[in-house]
C-alpha positions as CSV (number, residue, x, y, z in Angstrom):
1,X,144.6,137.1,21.0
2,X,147.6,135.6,22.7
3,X,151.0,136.2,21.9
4,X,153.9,133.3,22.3
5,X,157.1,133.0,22.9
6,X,159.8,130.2,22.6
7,X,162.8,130.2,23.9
8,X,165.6,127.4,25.2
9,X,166.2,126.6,29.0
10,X,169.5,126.1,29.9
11,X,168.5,124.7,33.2
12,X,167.0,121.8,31.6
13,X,168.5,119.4,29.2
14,X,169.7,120.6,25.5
15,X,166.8,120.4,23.9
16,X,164.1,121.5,26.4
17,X,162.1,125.2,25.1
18,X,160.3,126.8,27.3
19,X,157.3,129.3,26.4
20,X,155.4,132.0,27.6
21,X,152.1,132.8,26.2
22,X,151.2,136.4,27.3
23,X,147.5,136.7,26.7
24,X,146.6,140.1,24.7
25,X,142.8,140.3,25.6
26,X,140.0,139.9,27.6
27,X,139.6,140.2,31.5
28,X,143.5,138.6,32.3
29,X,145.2,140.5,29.3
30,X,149.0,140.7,30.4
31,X,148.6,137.5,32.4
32,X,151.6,134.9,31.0
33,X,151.3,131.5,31.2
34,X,154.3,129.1,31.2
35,X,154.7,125.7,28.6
36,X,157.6,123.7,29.2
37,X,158.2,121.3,25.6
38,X,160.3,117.9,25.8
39,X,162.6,117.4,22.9
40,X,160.1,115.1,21.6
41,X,157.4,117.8,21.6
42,X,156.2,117.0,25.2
43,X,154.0,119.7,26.8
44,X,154.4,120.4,30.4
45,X,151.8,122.7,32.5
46,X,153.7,122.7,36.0
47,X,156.7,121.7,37.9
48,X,155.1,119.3,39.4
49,X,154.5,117.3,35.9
50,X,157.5,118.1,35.5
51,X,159.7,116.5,38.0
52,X,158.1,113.5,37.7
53,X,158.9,113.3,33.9
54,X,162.4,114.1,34.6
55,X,162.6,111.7,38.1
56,X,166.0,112.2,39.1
57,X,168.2,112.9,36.4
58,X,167.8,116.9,37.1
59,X,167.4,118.1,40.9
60,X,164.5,120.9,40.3
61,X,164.4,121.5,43.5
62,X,166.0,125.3,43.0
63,X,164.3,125.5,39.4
64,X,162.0,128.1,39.4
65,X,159.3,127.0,37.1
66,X,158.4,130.9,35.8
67,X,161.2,132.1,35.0
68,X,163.3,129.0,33.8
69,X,166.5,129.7,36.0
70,X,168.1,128.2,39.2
71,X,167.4,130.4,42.0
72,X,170.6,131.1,44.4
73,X,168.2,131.8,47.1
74,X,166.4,128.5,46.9
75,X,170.1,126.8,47.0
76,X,171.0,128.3,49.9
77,X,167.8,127.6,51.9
78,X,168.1,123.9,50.7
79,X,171.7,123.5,51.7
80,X,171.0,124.7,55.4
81,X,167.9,122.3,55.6
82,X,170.2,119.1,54.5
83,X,172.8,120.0,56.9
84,X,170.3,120.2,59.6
85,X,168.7,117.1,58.2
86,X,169.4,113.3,59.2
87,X,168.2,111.8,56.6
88,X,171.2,113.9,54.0
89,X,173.5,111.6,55.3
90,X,172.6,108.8,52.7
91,X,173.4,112.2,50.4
92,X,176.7,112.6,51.0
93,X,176.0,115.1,53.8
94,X,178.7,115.5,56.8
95,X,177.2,113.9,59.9
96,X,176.8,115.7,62.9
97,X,179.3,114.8,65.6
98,X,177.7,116.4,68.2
99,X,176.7,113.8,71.0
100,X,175.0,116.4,73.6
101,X,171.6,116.6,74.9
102,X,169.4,119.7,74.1
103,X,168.8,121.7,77.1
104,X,164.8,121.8,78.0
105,X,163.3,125.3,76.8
106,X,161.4,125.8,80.0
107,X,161.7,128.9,82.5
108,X,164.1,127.4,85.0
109,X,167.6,128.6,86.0
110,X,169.1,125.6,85.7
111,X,170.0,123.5,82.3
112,X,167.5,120.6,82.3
113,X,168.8,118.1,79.5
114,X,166.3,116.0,77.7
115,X,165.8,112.4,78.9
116,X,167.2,110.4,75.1
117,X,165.2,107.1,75.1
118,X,166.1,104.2,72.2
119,X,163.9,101.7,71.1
120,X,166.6,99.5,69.5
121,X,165.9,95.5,70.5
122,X,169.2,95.2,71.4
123,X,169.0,98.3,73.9
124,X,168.5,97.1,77.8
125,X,166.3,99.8,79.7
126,X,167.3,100.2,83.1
127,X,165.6,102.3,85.8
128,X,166.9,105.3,87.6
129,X,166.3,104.6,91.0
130,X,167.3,108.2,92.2
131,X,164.2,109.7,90.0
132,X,161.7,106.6,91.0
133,X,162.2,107.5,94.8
134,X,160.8,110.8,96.5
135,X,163.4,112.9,97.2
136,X,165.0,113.5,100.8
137,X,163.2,115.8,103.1
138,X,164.7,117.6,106.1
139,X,165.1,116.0,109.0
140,X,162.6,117.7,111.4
141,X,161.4,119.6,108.6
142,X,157.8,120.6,110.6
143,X,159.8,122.8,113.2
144,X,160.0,125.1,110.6
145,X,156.1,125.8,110.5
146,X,156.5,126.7,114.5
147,X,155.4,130.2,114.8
148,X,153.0,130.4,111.9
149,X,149.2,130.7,112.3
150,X,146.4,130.8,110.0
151,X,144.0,134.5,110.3
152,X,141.0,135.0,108.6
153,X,140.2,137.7,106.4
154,X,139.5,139.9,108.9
155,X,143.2,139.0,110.0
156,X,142.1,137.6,113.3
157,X,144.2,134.7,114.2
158,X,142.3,131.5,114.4
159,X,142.3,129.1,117.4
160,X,144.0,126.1,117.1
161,X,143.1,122.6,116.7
162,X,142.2,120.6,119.6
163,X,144.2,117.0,119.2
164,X,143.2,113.7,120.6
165,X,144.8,112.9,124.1
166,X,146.2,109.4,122.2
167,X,148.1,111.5,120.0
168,X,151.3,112.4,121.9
169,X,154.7,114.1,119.7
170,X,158.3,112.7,119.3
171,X,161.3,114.7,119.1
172,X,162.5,118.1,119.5
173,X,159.9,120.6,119.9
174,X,157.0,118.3,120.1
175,X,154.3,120.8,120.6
176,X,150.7,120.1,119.3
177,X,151.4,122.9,116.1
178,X,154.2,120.5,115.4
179,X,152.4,117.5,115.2
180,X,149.6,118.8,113.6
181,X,151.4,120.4,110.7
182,X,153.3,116.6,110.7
183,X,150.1,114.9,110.7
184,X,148.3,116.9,107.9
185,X,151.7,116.7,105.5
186,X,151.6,112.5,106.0
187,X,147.7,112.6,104.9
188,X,148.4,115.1,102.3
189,X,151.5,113.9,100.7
190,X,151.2,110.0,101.4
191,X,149.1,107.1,100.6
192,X,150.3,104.5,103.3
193,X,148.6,104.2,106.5
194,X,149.3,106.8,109.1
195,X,150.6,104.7,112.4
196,X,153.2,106.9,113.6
197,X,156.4,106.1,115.1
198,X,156.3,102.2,115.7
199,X,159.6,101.7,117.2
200,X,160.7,102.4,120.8
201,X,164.1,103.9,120.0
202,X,162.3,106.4,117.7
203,X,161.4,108.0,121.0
204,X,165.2,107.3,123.2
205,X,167.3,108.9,119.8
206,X,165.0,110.0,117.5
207,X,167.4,111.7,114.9
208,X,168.7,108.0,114.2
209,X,165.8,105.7,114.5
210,X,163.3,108.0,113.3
211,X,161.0,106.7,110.5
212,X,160.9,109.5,108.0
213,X,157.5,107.9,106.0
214,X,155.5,108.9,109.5
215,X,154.6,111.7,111.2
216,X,156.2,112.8,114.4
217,X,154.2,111.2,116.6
218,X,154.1,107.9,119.3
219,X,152.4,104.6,117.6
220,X,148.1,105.4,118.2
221,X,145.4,103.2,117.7
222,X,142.3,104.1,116.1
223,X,139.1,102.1,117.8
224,X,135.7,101.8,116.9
225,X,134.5,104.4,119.3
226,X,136.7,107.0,117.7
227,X,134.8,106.3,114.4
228,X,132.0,107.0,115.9
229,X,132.7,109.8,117.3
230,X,134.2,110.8,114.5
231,X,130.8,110.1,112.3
232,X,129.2,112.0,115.2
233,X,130.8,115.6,114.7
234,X,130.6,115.3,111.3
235,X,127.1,114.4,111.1
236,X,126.6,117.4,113.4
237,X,128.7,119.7,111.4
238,X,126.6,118.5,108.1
239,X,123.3,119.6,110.1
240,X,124.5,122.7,111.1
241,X,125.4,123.6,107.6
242,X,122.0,122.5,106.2
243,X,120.1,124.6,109.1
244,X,122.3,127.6,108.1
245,X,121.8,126.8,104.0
246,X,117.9,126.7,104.6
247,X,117.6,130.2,106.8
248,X,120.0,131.7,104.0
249,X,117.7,130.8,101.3
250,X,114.2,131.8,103.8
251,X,116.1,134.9,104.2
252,X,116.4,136.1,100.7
253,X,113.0,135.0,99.9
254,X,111.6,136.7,102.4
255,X,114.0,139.6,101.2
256,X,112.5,139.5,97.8
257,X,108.5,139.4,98.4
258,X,109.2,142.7,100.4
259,X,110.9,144.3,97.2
260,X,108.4,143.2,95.4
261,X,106.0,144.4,97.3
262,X,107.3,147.9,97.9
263,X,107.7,148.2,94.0
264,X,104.2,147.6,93.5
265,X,103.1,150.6,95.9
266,X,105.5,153.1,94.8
């Protein structure tokens, strides 16, 4: 059994009834369902059957469809989403006459605005040369490494590099540390050749003529029997590695049969 009951909805149009069918028995006794009837005897099961009856001669976007009533809460929340929302300005929203950037949200202690791109036709893109560029680098900067030596974990301090004799420093300090630490920066941090300082006022005045793209270092030139020699030690160094690899792995073999062997006695 089911009992009904009719009522009128003064949220709608005169005319609209809404009912409520509260069912009496079975496993969803005191369960309610909710009928919405057009004043032509229209049935409606939902809200959404019901808005698109109705299209937009009632805004039922605070009707709630259960109880029949505008919801205050529902206005609210919809009033701060149009304000916040572009698209209510065709709605007789206010625009919003703020022209700033928002800040990034990134951990950084300073205020990072957003980069704004358009994509009108009529807008003319132009490139910031200041962010295309690599930014400027201290003058000298490598003299601030002098001092500083790599240890191994056991802390001991290990030797230092042995340079080629054609490899000779410019400018203050030019000690084989120096040029080194230049020298690995300019194949670490650039893809241009290395050739090093080209020019011979570089090495007369070499805080004005000094070319900041090379390491500080005199103009070398690399020859074929460098390139061997090169190939050389590392050929040698690849050997050495494979001997070591191979009496590592004979080693724990050799380590394991004897294991396995004194298991087998005990």
């Amino acid at each position: 059994m089911m009992e009904r009951k009719k009522t009128d909805c003064p949220a709608l149009p005169p005319g609209w009834k809404k009912e409520e069918v509260i069912r009496k028995s079975g496993l969803s006794a005191g369960k309610s369902d909710i009928y919405y009837y057009s004043p032509t005897g229209k049935k409606f099961r939902s809200k959404p059957q019901l808005s698109r009856y109705l299209g937009n001669t009632v805004d039922l976007a605070c009707f709630d469809f259960r109880t029949g009533k505008i919801m205050p809460g529902k206005m609210q929340k919809n009033k701060q989403r149009l304000r916040h929302d572009p698209l209510s300005m065709s709605k007789g929203g206010k625009p919003d006459l703020n022209t700033a950037l928002p800040i990034r949200q990134t951990a950084s202690i300073f205020k990072q605005p957003v980069t704004k791109v358009t994509s009108h036709p009529g807008n003319k893109v132009k490139a910031d040369l200041q962010r295309a560029t690599e930014q400027p680098r201290q003058l000298f900067w490598e003299r601030r490494l002098k001092g500083l030596r790599s240890s191994d974990v056991t802390e001991e301090v290990l030797r230092t590099m042995d340079l080629p004799k054609g490899l000779q420093g410019v400018g203050p300090d030019s000690s084989d540390d120096t040029l080194l630490s230049a020298i690995a920066s300019a194949l670490h941090m650039s893809s241009a050749p290395i050739t090093g300082q080209t020019s011979v006022a570089a090495e007369k005045n070499p805080a004005i003529w000094l070319n900041t793209s090379q390491p500080l270092c005199k103009a070398f030139t690399i020859t074929d029997e460098h390139i061997r020699e090169q190939e050389m030690k590392v050929y040698q160094a690849r050997r050495s590695l494979e001997e070591a690899l191979m009496a590592d792995s004979l080693a724990r073999s050799a380590e394991n049969t004897r294991e396995l062997l004194e298991g087998k006695t005990a």
